[in-house]
C-alpha positions as CSV (number, residue, x, y, z in Angstrom):
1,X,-60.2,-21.6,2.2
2,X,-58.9,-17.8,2.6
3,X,-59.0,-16.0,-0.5
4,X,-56.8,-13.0,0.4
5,X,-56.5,-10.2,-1.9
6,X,-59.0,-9.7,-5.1
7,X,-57.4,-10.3,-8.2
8,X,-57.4,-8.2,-11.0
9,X,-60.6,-7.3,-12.6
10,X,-61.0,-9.7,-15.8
11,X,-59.3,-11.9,-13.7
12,X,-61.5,-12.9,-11.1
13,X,-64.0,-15.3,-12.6
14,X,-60.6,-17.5,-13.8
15,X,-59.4,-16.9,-10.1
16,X,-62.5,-18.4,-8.6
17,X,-63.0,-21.1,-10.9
18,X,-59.4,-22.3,-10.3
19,X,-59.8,-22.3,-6.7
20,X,-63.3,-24.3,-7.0
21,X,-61.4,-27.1,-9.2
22,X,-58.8,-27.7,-6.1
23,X,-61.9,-27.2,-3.5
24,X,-63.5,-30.4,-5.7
25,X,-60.5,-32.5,-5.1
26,X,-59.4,-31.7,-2.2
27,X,-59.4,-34.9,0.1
28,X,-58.8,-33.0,3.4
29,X,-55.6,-33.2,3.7
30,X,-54.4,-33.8,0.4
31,X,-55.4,-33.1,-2.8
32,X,-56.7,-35.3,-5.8
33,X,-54.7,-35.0,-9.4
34,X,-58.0,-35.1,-11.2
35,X,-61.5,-36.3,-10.0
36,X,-61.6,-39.5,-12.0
37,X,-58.7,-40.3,-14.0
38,X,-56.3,-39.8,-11.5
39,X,-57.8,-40.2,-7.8
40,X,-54.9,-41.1,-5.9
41,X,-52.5,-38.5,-4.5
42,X,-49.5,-38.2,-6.8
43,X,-45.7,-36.8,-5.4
44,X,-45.0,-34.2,-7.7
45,X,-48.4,-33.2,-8.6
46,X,-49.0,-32.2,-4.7
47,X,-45.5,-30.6,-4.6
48,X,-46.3,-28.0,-6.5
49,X,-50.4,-28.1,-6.1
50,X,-48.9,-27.0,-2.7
51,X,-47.7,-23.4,-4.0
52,X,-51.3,-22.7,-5.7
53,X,-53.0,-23.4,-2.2
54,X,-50.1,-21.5,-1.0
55,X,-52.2,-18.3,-2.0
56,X,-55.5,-19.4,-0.7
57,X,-54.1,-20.9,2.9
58,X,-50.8,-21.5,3.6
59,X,-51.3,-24.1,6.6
60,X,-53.1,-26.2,3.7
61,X,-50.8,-25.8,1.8
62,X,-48.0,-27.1,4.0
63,X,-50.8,-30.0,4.8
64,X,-50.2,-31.5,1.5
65,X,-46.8,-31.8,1.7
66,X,-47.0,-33.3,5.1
67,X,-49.2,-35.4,4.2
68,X,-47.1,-37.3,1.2
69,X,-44.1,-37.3,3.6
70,X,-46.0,-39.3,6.0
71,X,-45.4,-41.8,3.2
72,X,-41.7,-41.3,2.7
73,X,-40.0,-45.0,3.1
74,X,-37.3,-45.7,5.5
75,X,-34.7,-45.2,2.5
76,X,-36.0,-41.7,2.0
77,X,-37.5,-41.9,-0.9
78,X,-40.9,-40.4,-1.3
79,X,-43.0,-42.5,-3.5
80,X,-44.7,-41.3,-6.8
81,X,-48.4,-42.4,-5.8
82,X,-50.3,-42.7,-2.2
83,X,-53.1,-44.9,-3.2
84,X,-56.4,-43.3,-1.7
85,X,-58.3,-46.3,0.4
86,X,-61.4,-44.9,-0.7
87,X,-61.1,-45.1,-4.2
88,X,-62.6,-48.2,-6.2
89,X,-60.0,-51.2,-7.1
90,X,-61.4,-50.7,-10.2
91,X,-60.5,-46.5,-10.7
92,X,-57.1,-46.7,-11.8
93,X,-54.5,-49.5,-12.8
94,X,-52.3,-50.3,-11.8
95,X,-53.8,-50.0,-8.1
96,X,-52.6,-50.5,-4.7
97,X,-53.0,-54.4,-4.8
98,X,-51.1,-54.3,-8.1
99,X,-47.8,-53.3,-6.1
100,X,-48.6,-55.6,-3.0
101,X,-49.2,-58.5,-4.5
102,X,-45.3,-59.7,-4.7
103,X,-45.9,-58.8,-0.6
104,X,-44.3,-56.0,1.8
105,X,-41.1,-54.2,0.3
106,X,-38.0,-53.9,2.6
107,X,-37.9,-50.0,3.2
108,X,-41.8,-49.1,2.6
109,X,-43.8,-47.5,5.4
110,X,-46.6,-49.4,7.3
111,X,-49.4,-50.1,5.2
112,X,-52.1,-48.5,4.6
113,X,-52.1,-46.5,2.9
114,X,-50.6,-48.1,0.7
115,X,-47.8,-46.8,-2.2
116,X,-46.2,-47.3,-5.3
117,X,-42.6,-48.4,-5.5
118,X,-41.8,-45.9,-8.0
119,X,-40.5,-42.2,-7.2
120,X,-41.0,-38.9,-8.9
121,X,-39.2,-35.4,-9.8
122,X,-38.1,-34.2,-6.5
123,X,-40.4,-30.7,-6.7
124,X,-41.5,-30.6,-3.1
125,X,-38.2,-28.5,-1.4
126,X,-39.5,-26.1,-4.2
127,X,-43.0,-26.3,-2.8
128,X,-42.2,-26.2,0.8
129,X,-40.1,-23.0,0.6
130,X,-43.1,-21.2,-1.7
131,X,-45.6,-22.3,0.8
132,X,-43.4,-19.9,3.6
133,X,-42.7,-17.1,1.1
134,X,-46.2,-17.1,0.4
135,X,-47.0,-16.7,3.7
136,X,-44.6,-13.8,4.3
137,X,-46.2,-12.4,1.2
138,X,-49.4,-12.2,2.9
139,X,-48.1,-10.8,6.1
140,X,-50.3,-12.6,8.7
141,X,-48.0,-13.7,11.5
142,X,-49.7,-16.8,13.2
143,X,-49.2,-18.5,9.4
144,X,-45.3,-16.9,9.2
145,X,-44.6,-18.5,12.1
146,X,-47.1,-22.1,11.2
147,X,-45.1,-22.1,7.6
148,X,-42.3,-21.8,10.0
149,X,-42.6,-24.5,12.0
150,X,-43.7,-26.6,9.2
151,X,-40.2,-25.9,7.0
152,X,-38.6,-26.9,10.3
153,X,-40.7,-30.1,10.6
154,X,-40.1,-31.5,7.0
155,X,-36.6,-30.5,6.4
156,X,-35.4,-33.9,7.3
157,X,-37.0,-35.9,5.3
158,X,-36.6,-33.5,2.5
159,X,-32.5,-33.4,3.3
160,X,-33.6,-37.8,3.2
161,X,-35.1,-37.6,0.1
162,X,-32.8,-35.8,-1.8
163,X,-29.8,-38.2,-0.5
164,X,-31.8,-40.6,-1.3
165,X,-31.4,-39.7,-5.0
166,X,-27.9,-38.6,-4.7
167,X,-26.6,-41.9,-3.5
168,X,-29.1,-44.9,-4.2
169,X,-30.1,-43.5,-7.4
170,X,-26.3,-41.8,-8.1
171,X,-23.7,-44.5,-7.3
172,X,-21.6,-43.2,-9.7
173,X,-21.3,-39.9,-8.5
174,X,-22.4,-38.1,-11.5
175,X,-25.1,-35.6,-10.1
176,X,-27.3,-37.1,-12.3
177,X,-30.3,-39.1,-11.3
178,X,-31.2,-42.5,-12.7
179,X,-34.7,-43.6,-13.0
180,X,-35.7,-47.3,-13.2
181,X,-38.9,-46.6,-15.1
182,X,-40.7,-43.8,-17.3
183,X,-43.3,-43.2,-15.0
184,X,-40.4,-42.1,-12.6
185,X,-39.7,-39.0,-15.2
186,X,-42.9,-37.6,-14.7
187,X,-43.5,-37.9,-18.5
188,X,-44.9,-41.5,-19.3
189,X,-44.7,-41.8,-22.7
190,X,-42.6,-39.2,-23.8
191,X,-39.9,-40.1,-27.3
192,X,-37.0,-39.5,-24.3
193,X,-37.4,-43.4,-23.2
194,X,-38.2,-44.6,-26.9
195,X,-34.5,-45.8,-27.2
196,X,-33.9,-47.2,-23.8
197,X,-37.5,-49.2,-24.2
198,X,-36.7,-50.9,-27.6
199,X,-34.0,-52.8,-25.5
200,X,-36.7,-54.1,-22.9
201,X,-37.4,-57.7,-23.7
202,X,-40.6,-58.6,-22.5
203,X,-41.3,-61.8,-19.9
204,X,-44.4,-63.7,-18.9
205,X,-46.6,-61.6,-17.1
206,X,-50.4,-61.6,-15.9
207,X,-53.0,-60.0,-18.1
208,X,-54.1,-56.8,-17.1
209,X,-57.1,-54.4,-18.7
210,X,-56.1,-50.7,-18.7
211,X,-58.4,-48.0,-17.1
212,X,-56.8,-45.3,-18.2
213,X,-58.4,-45.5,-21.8
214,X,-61.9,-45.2,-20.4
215,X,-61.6,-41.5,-19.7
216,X,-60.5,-39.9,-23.1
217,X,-62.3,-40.1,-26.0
218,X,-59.4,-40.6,-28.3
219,X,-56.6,-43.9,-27.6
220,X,-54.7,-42.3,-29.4
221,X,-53.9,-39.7,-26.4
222,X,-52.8,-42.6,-24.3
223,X,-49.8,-44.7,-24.3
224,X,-49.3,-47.6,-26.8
225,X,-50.6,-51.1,-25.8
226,X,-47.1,-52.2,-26.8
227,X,-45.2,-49.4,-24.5
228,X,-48.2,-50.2,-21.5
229,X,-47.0,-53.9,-21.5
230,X,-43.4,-52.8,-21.2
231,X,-43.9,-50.1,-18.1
232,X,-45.7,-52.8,-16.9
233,X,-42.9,-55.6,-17.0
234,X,-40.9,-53.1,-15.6
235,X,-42.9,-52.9,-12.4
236,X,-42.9,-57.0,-12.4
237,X,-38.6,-56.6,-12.2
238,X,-39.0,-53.9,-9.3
239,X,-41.5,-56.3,-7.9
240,X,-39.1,-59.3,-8.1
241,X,-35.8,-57.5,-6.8
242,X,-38.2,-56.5,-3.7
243,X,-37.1,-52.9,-4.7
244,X,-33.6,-53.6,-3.8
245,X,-31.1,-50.6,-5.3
246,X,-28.3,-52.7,-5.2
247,X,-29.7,-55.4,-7.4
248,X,-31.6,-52.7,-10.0
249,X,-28.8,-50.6,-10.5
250,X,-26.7,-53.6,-11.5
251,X,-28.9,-55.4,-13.6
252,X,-32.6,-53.8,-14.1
253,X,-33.0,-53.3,-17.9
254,X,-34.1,-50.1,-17.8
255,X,-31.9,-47.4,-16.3
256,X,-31.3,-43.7,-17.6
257,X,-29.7,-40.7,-16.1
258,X,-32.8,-38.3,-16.2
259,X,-31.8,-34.6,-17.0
260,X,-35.2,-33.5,-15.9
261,X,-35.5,-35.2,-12.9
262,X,-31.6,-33.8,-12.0
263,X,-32.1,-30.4,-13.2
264,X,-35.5,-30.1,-10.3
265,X,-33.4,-31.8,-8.2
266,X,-30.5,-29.2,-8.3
267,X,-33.7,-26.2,-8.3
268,X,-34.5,-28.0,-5.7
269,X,-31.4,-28.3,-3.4
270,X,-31.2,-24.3,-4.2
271,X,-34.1,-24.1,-2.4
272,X,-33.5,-27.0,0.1
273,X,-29.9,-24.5,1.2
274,X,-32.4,-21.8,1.5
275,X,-34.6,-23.3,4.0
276,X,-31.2,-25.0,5.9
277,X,-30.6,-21.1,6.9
278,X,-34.3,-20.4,8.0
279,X,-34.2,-23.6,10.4
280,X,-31.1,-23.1,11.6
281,X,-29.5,-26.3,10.0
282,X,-26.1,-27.5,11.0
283,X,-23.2,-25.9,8.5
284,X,-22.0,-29.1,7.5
285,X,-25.7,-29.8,6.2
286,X,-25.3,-26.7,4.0
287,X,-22.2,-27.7,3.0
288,X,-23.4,-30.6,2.0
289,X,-26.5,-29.3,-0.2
290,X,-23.9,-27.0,-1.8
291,X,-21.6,-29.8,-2.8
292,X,-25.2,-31.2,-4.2
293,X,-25.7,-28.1,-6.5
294,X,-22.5,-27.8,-8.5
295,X,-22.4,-31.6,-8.9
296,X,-25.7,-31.9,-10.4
297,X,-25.0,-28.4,-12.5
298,X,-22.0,-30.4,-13.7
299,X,-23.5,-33.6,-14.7
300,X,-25.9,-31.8,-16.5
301,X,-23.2,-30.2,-18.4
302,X,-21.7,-33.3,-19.4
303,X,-25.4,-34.2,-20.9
304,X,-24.9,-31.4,-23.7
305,X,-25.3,-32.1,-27.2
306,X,-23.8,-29.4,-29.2
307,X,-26.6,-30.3,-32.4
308,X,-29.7,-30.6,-30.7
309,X,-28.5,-27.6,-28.3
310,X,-30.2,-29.3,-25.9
311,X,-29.3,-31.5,-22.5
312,X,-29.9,-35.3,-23.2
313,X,-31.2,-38.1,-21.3
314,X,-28.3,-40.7,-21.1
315,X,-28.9,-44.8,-21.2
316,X,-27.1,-46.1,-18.5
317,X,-27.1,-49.6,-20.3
318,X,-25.9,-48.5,-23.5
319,X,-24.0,-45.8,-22.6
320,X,-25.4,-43.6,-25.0
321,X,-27.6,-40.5,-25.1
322,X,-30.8,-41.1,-25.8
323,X,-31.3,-38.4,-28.6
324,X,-35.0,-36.8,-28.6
325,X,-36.6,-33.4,-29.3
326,X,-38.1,-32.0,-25.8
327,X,-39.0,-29.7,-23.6
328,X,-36.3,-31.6,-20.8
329,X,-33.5,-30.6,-23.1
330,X,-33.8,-27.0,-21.6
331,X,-33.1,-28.7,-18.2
332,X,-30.3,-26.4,-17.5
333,X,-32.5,-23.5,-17.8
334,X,-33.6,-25.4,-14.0
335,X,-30.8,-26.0,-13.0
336,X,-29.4,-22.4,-13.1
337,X,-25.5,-21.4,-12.7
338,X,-25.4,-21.0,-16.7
339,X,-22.7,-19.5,-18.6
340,X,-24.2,-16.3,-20.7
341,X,-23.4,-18.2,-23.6
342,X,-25.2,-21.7,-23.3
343,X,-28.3,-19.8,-21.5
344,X,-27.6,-17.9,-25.1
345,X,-27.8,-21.3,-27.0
346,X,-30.5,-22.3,-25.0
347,X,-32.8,-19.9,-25.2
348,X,-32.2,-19.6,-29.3
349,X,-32.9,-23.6,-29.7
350,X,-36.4,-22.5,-27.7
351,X,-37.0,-19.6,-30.2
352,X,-35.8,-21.9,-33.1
353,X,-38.2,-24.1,-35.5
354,X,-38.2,-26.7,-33.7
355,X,-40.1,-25.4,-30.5
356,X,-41.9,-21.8,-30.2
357,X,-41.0,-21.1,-33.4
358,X,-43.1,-23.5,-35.3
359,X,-45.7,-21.2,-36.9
360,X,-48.4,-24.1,-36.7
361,X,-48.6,-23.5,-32.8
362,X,-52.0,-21.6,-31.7
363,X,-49.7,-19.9,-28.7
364,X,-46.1,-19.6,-28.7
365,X,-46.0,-22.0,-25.3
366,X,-43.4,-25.4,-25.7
367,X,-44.8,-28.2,-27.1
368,X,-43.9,-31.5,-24.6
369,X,-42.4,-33.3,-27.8
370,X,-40.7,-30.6,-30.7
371,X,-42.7,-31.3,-33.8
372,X,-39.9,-31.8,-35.7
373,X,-39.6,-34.9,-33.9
374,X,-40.4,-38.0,-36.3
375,X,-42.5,-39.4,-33.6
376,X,-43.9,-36.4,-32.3
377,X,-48.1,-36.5,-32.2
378,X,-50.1,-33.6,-30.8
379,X,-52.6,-35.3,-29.0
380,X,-50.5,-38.2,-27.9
381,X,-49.7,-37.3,-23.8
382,X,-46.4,-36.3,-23.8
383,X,-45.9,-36.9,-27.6
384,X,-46.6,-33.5,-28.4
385,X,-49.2,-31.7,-26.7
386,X,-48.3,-28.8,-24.3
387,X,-48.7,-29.0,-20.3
388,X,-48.9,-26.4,-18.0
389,X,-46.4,-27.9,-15.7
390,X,-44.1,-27.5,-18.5
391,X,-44.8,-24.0,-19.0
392,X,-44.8,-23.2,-15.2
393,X,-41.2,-24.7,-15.1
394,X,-39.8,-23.1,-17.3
395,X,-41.7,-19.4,-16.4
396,X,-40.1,-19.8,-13.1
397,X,-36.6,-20.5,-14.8
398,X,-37.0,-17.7,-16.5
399,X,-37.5,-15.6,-14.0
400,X,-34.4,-16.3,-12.0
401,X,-32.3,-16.1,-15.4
402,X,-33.2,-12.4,-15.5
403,X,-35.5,-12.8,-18.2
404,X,-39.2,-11.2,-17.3
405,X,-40.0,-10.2,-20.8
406,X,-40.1,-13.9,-21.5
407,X,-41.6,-15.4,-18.4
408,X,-44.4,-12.3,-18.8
409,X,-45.3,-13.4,-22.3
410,X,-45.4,-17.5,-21.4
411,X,-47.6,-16.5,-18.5
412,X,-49.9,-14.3,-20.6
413,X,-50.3,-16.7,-23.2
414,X,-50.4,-20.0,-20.2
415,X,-53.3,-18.1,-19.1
416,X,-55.0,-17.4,-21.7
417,X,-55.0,-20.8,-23.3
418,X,-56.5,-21.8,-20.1
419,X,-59.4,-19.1,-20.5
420,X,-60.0,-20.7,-23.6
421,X,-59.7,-24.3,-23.0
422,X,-60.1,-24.8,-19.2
423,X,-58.4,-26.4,-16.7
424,X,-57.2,-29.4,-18.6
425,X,-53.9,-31.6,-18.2
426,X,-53.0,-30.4,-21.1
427,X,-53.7,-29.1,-24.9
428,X,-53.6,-30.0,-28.5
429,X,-49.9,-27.6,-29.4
430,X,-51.8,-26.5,-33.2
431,X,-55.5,-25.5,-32.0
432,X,-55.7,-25.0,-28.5
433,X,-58.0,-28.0,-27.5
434,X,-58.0,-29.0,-24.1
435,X,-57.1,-32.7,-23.7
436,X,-57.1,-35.2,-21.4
437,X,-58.3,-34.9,-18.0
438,X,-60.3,-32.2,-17.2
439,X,-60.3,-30.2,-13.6
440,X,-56.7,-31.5,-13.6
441,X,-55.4,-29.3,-9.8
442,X,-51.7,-28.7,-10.9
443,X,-53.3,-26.9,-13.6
444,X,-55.4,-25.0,-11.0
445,X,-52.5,-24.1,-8.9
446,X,-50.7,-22.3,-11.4
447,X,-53.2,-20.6,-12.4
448,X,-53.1,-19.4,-9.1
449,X,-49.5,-18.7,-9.1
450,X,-49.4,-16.9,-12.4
451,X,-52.4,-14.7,-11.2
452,X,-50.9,-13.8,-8.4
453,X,-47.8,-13.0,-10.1
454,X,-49.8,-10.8,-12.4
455,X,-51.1,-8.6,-10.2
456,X,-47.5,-7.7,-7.8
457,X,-46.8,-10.7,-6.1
458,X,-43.5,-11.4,-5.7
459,X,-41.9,-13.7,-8.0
């Protein structure tokens, strides 16, 4: 991979070392999440593993997009995992025989590789566009006009996907995506789906062992035994229906309108209306992506909750919101299109007690969970600890919100608990210790993005 320019001095040896973890998992043509726990190619994790290869070779970068869009099914949707043939049965659970079993799925690609049935936060529009702005950045013609080609080669299905989510998975019309499982949020375990889960009565099902607890030493970072059997009766519905829409968003017992997931989604058709006008897309497409963005801004609005001053994740079964403490209440920061005075309330409820100001924290970065949370725990995945996804998101938000004190002191202090800790999926919120897997390569990317940010790259 091309380097480009030197980084800062003091910066270097973290520069290196964070383009030597994606080096170790890259596949080729895609890029492993982590080298053990996670050796399958995962959607949103190579969305946005895509802008941090962006600064060592764009045409790679715009490899690993294509590469997970190769997978999209015929419905559009891209799915959350591409299993990796290579990879032992026995490496992660549930595997690629796991969603075969029930047989072929109406709208899924031709097999293999094989993938999950199960979608993610729609990030890669985001990634695409960086992996071309990158490129001008760098000023090399014969990759301006490669990125190029590539936005023009993957805007369908990326104009596919995102219908995909606006219709299938928004019959309502609300702007607001509904996911049929946690795993769909991006944030497994998270106290968002506590409420919806509870309702989730549990059928026969086959007995499973989990590999997941193999690779931490501390269960207590993992989900729950009881929450594993419920994601995975969940996948034993979506297995019965044969992945049929109509039929899960009737009667599948877990559906919520995801505020996260809607919020990257309306970031995301920002960006998808940008590259519309590089490729020369028809008006009426823009038109359409434009329709896209106020309606998601909108439902996100009706999400609000005036207490919390936060956006909430809404059961679709109850009807209720699903009231919870964390980091996806700033959604709207995402989204954009704010008035001054909820980015005001917004950005006071981040300063407040209950996030950056809790004086426990080693670094003033978000915790996943806010430790006022009753059932907050700052080892426990995305019960607490803080992620460098998180902190990337909402750097970037900050950015376009006119804020670059604030994104320059979450980036310093991102970075820095990465010197300290490494590369890791994410870290203990009170001390700084790096948790759960290690040479994790979203981690990696940003650290490539914020360094490059750092020293005059454009934002």
């Amino acid at each position: 991979m091309h380097v480009g320019r030197t980084p800062e001095r003091g910066d270097e040896d973290l520069f290196l070392e964070a383009m030597a973890v994606l080096r170790r998992n890259d596949m080729g043509d895609w890029t492993k999440a982590a080298p053990e726990l996670y050796p399958h190619q995962w959607s949103w994790d190579s969305g946005l593993i895509s802008v941090g290869l962006a600064h060592l070779d764009p045409l790679r970068a715009a490899q690993e997009i294509r590469t997970l869009f190769r997978s999209q099914w015929r419905n559009g949707k891209v799915p959350h995992i591409v299993f990796n043939p290579l990879a032992p049965p026995e490496s992660y659970f549930p595997g690629a025989e796991h969603w075969t079993s029930a047989g072929d799925f109406p709208d899924a690609p031709t097999a293999p590789p094989y993938t999950s049935a199960l979608c993610q936060p729609p990030v890669h529009a985001t990634g695409a566009l960086r992996v071309w702005e990158i490129s001008c950045e760098r000023g090399e013609e014969r990759k301006i006009e490669a990125t190029e080609r590539f936005l023009r080669e993957i805007y369908p299905g990326l104009l596919a996907w995102h219908r995909y989510l606006l219709t299938d998975r928004d019959p309502q019309g609300t702007g607001l995506v509904t996911i049929y499982h946690p795993w769909e949020s991006g944030t497994d375990n998270s106290p968002r789906w506590d409420g919806a889960l509870r309702a989730v009565e549990v059928g026969e099902m086959p007995g499973f062992r989990r590999q997941d607890l193999a690779h931490v030493d501390d269960p207590s970072e993992r989900p729950t035994d009881a929450d594993y059997v419920r994601y995975l009766w969940l996948v034993e519905v979506i297995k019965a229906y044969r992945c049929d829409e109509r039929k899960l968003r009737r009667s599948h017992p877990f559906r919520v309108k995801d505020v996260l997931a809607s919020a990257i989604l309306v970031r995301a058709n920002m960006d998808l209306a940008r590259i519309s006008s590089i490729v020369g897309a028809p008006e009426s497409d823009r038109e359409t992506i434009s329709g896209w963005i106020s309606l998601g801004r909108r439902g996100l609005e009706s999400c609000w909750d005036e207490e919390y001053g936060l956006c909430l994740d809404r059961d679709v079964v109850s009807g209720e919101p699903l009231r919870a403490r964390t980091f996806a209440g700033f959604s709207p920061l995402i989204s954009g299109g704010l008035s001054e005075e909820r980015k005001a309330r917004l950005l006071e409820t981040l300063d407040s007690k209950h996030f950056l100001g809790d004086e426990r924290l080693a670094r003033p970065l978000p915790p996943s969970t806010s430790p006022s949370e009753a059932l907050f725990h700052p080892r426990s995945y995305w019960r607490g600890p803080v992620w460098p996804v998180v902190s990337w998101l909402l750097w970037r938000a900050l950015l376009d919100l006119g804020e670059p004190s604030r994104a320059r002191k979450l980036l310093e202090e991102s970075l820095d608990g990465v010197r300290t800790g490494g590369f890791a999926e994410y870290f203990e919120p009170f001390t700084g210790e790096p948790l759960g897997s290690m040479d994790q390569s979203w981690t990696a990317a940003f650290v490539l993005d914020w360094l490059n940010h750092g020293r005059g790259g454009a934002g």
